[in-house]
N, C-alpha and C positions, 0 to 999 in steps of 0.2 A: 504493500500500500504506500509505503513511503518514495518507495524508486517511481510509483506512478506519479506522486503528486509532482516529486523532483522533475520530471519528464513532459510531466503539463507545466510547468513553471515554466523550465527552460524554451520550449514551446515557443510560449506568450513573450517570454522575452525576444527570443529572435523575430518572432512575428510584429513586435511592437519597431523594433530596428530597423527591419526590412521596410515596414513601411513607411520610417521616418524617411529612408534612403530614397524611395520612391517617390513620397512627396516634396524634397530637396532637389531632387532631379527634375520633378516636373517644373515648380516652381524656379530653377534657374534655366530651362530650355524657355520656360517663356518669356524670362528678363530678355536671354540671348536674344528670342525671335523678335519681340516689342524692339530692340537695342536695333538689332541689323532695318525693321519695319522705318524704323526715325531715323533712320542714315539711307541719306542718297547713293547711289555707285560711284558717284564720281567724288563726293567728298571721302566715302572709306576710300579710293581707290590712291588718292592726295595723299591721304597718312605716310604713305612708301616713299624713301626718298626718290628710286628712279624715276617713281611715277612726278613727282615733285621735281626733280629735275629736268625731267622730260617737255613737260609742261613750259618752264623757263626758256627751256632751248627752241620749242615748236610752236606755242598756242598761237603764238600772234600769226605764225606763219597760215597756220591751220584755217584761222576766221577770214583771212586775205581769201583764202583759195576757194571758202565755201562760197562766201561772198559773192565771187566772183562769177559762183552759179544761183548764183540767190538763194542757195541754202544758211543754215542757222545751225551751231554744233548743238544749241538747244533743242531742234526739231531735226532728225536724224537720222534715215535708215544708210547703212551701209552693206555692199555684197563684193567678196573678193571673187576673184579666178585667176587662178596662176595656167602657164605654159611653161611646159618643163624643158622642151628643147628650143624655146626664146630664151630660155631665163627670165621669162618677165612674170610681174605679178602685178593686175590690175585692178584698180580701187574704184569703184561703183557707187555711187549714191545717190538719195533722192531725199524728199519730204515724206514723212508719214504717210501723208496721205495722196501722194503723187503715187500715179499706176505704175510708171516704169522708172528703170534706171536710166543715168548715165555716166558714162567714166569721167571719175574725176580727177585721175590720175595714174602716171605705171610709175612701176619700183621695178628696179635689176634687183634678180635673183642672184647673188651674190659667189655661192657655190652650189654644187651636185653632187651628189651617188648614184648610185647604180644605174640604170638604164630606161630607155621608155618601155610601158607596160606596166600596169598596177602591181603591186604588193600584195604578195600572199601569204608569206612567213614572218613569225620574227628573225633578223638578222640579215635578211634578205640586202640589206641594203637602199632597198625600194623606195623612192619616194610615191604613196597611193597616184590612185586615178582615180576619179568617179566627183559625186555630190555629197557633202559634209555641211558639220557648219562648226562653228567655235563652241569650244563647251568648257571655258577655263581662262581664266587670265591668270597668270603667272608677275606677277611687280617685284621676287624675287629670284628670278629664275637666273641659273647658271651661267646663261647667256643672254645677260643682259636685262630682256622684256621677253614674252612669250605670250602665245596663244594657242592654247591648245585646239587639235582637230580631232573631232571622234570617231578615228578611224582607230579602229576596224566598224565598221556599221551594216547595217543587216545584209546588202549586198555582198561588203568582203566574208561577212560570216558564211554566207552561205557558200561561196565564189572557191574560199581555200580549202584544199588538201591538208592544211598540215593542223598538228594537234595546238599549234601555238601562231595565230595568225597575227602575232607582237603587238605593236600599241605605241603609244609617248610619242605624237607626231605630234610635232609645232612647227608653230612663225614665229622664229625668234632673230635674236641677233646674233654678233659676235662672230659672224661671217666664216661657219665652222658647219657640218652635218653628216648624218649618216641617216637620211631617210626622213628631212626635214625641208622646209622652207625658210633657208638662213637669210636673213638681212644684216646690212654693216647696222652697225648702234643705232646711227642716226635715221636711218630710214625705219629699220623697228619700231622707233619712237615713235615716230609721226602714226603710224599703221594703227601702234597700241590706245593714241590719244583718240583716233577716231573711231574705234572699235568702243572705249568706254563712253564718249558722246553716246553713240548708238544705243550701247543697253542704256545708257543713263536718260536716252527719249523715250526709252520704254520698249526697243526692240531684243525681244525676248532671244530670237534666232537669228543669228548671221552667216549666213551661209557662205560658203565655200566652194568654189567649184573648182577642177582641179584635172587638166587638160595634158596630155602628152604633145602635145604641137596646138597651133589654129589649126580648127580642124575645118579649114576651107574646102571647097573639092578638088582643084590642085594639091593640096597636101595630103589629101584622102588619098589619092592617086596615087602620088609618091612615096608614101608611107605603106602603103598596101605592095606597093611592086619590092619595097625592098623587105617586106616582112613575109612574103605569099607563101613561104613554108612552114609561117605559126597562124592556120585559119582560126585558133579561139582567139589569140590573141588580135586579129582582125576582126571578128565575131565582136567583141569585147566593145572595140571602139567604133565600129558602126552603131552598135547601141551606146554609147553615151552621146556619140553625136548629133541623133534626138535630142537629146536634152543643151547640148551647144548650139543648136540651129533654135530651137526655141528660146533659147536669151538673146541668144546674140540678135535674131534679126527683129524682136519687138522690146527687146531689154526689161521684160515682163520675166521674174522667173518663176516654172512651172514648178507644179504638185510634184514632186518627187517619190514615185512606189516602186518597191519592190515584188520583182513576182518569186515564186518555191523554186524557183530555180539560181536566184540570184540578179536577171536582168532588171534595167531599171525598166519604168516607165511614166510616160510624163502626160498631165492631164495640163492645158495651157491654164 
């Protein structure tokens, strides 16, 4: 009788503990959420010196250039696309409530790895192909500034063979990679400050789009004669170029789906 009561005591106590822990936890996840709810992305984003120094070195540059197309860094969408055998990466933007894009500007891609044709593995060396969007900002990232891309995404999942289809791609600086989109510092910066504009207008998604060549028909052409002994990897970029003919020629970007097979497809 005594070992029971000893055993329902002890009980009550861990039970009274645990649910102190419980309600501690709850009560600071929602200080945390009210905390993050009352700070804008652009004032946390300030806190960081790079982001803070960034800002010094570019904003005035940045308002000039919106300006220029009668945009506002207050009211803000942005959409990338990179060309991997340009080296270029171009900057897209519009108004909220504007239908389409337009270029706002290009950036050299700085350096490369591995070859054209999407990524399948980790270590591959790959820089992806396909449609992304940013899913991370990075203000203390090893190289410099960063933004992360969320690849692998249901495509690549579907798309690779291998048990590990790797991950950790970004837009960063420091003009160094293995399976990235390097920018020198100063071009980073610029890319980062208008990417935090964008969420900070409210644009949840920034998309990404992510090109082995322009894929014109001339270079459909020529890409295809010198690749005609890998038909998937031709296969591959005849379907994303659906999805590049659909930006490029109304700067509207489409519904992005995947079908069980991995191909994309694009609803205008």
């Amino acid at each position: 009788m005594i070992q029971t009561m000893i055993s329902v005591r002890v009980a009550a106590t861990i039970f009274r503990v645990l649910s102190a822990l419980v309600i501690l936890a709850i009560t600071q996840g929602s200080a945390l959420a009210g905390h993050e709810a009352g700070m804008d992305f652009l004032r946390h984003q300030k806190q960081y010196a790079r982001v803070k120094e960034a800002f010094q070195n570019k904003a005035d540059a940045l308002e000039r250039s919106l300006g220029a197309q009668g945009l506002k860094s207050t009211e803000l969408n942005i959409l990338i696309v990179a060309y991997k055998s340009e080296a270029v990466l171009d900057l897209y933007a519009k108004s909220p409530g504007a239908a389409s894009y337009r270029k706002l500007t290009s950036y050299p891609i700085c350096a490369a790895s591995g070859s054209l044709g999407p990524k399948r593995r980790k270590g591959d060396g790959q820089v992806p192909e396909g449609f992304y969007r940013i899913d991370r900002f990075n203000p203390v990232s090893n190289f410099h500034l960063s933004l992360g891309i969320n690849y692998p995404n249901a495509a690549d999942r579907l798309k690779t063979r291998a048990a590990d289809p790797g991950g950790d791609i970004f837009i960063h600086g420091s003009c160094v990679t293995i399976g990235c989109l390097p920018m020198t510092d100063a071009v980073i910066e610029e890319i980062y400050l208008y990417a935090i504009h964008a969420r900070n207008s409210g644009q949840k998604t920034i998309p990404v789009y992510i090109f082995p060549f322009q894929m014109t028909r001339e270079n459909m052409e020529k890409y295809e004669a010198v690749y005609h002994g890998q038909p998937e990897l031709i296969d591959f970029w005849r379907n994303i170029k659906n999805g590049y003919d659909n930006f490029i020629v109304n700067g509207v970007p489409p519904t992005v789906n995947v079908s069980k097979n991995g191909d994309y497809s694009f609803d205008p």
